[in-house]
KEMAR-300166 format. One record per residue: x, y, z of N, C-alpha, C in turn; residue in three letters; chain. Coordinates in Angstrom, 1 decimal. Layout:
BEGIN
n.x;n.y;n.z;ca.x;ca.y;ca.z;c.x;c.y;c.z;r;c
X;Y;Z;X;Y;Z;X;Y;Z;ALA;A
...
***
This chain:
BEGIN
n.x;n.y;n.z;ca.x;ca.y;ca.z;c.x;c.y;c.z;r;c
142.1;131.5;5.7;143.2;131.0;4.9;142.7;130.2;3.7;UNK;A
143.5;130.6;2.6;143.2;129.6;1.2;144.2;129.1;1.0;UNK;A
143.4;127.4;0.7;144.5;126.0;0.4;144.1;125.9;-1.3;UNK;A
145.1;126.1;-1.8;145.3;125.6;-3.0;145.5;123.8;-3.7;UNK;A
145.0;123.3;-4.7;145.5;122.4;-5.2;146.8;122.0;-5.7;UNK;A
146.8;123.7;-6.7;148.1;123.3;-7.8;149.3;124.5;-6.8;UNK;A
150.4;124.6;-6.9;151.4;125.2;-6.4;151.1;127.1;-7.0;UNK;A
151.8;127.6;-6.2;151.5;129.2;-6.6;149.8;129.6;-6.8;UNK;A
149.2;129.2;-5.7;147.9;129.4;-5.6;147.2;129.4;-6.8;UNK;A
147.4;128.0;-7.4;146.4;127.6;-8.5;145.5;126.6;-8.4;UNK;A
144.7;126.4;-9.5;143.8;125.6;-9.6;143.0;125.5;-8.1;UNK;A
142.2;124.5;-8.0;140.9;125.0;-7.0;141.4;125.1;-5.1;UNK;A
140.9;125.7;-4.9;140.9;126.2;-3.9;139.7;126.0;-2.4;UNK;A
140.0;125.9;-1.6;138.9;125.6;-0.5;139.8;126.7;0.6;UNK;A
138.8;127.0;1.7;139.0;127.8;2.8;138.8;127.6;4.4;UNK;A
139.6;127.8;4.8;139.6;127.9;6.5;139.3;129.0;7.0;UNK;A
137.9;129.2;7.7;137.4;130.6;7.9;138.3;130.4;9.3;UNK;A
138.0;132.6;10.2;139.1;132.9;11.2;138.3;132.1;12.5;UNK;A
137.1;132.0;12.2;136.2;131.1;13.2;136.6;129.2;13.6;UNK;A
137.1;128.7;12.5;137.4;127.3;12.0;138.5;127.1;13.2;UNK;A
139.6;128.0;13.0;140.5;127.9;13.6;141.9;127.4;12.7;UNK;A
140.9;125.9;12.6;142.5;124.8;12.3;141.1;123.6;11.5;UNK;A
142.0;122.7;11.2;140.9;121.6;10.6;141.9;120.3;10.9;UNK;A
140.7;119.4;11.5;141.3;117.8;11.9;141.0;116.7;10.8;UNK;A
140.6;117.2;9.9;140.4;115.9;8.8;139.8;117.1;7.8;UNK;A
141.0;116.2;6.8;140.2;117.0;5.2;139.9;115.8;4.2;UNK;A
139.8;114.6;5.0;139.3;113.8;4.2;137.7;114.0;3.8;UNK;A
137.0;115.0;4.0;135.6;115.4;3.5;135.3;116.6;2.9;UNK;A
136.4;117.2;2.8;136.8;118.0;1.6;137.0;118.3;0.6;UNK;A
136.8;118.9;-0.2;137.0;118.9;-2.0;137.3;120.8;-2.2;UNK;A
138.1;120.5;-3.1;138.7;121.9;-3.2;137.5;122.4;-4.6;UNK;A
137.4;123.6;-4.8;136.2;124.4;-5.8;136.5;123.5;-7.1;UNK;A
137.2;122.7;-7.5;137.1;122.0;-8.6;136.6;120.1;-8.8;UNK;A
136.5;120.2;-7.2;135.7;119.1;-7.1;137.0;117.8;-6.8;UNK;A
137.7;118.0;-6.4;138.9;117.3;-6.2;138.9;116.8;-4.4;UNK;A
138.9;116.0;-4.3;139.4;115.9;-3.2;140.7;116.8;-2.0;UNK;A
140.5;117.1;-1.0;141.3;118.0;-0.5;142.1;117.2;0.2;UNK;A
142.2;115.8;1.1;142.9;115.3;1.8;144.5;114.7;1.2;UNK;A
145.5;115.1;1.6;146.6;114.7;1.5;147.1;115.5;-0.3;UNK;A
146.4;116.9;-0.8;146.5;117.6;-2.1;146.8;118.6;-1.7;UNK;A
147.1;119.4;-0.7;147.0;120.8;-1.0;148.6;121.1;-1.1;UNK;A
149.1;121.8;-2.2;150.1;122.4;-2.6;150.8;124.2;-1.8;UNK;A
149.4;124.5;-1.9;150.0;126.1;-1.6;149.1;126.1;-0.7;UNK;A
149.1;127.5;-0.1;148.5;128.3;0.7;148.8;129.4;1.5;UNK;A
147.6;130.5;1.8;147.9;131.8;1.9;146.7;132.6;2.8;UNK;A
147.4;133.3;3.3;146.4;134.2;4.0;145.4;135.2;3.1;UNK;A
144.3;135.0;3.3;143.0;136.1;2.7;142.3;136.4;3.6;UNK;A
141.2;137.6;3.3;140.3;137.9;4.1;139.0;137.0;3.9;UNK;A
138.6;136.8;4.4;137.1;135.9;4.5;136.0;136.4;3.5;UNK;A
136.3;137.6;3.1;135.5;137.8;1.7;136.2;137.1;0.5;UNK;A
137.5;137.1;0.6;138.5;136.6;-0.7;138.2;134.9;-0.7;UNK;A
137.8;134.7;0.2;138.0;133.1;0.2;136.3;132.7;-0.1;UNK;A
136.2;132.4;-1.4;134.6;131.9;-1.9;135.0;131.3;-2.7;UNK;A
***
């Protein structure tokens, strides 16, 4: 799965591989633009594990 920053799967993006499961803290996170991920993510969507880089 890809978590978005901005709403309608924009701006940067981080991923939950099918191995991860689930995630208990995103406070050590940063989404591909260097942002912080904890308590930001707007969208998100199912991809395959090649889509999500």
């Amino acid at each position: 799965m890809a978590f978005y920053l901005g709403s309608g799967y924009e701006g940067g993006h981080g991923c939950v591989t099918f191995g991860e499961k689930y995630v208990t803290d995103l406070s050590v996170d940063t989404f591909t633009t260097g942002v912080p991920a904890n308590n930001a993510i707007s969208s998100h969507q199912w991809v395959t594990e090649n889509d999500c880089s």
